[in-house]
C-alpha positions in Angstrom: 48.6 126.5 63.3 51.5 129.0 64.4 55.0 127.9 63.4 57.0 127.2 66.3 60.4 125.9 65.0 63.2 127.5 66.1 66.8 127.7 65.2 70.0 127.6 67.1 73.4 128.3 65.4 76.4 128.8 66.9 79.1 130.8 65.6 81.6 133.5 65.9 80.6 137.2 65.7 83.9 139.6 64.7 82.3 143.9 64.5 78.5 142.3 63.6 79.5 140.1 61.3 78.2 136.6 61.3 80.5 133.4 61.0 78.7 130.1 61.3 80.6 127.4 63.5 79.8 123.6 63.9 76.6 123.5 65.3 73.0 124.3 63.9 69.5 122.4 65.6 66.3 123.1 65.7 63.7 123.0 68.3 60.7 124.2 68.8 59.0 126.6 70.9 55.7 128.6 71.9 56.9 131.6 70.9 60.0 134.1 70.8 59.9 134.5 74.5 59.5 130.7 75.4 62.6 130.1 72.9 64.7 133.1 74.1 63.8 131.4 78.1 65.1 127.6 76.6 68.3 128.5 74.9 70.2 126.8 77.3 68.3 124.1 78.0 67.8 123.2 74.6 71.9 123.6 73.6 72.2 121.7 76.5 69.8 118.4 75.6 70.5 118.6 72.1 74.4 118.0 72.8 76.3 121.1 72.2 79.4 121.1 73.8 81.8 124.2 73.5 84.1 124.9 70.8 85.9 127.3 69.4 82.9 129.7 68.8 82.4 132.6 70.7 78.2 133.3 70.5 75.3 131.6 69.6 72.1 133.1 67.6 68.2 132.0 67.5 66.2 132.3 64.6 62.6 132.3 64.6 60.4 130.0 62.4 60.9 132.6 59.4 64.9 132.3 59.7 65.2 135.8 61.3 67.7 136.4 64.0 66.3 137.3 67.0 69.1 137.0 69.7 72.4 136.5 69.7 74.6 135.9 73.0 78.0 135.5 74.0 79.3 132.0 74.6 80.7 132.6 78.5 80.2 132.0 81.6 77.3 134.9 82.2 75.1 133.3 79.7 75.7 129.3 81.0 74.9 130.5 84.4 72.3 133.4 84.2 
């Protein structure tokens, strides 16, 4: 059976480096591409509401980042 867990952490990113804020869930996914597509979705029904930090990151099922995105307006309404 494929491991479809996904992580989101949400944090602040100063010249690559990683700083981890208040909020860490996981949810799961098909795949990288199916969890990449449901970011928002899933921030959004698992009650993140915006903070201080400035980006969020997704890790896939073997805790390996595999995107991190700015916290603004682009990514809320892309």
């Amino acid at each position: 059976m494929p491991r479809t867990r996904y992580v989101i952490e949400t944090g602040n990113d100063a010249d690559g480096g990683w700083t981890a804020g208040s909020f860490h869930e996981a949810f799961n996914a098909a795949d990288d591409a199916a969890a990449k597509g449901g970011l928002r979705t899933a921030l959004t029904g698992l009650g993140y509401q915006q903070g201080e930090e400035t980006h969020v990151r997704l890790l896939d099922p073997d805790k390996a980042e595999i995107a991190r995105y700015p916290l603004n307006e682009a990514f809320w309404t892309s």
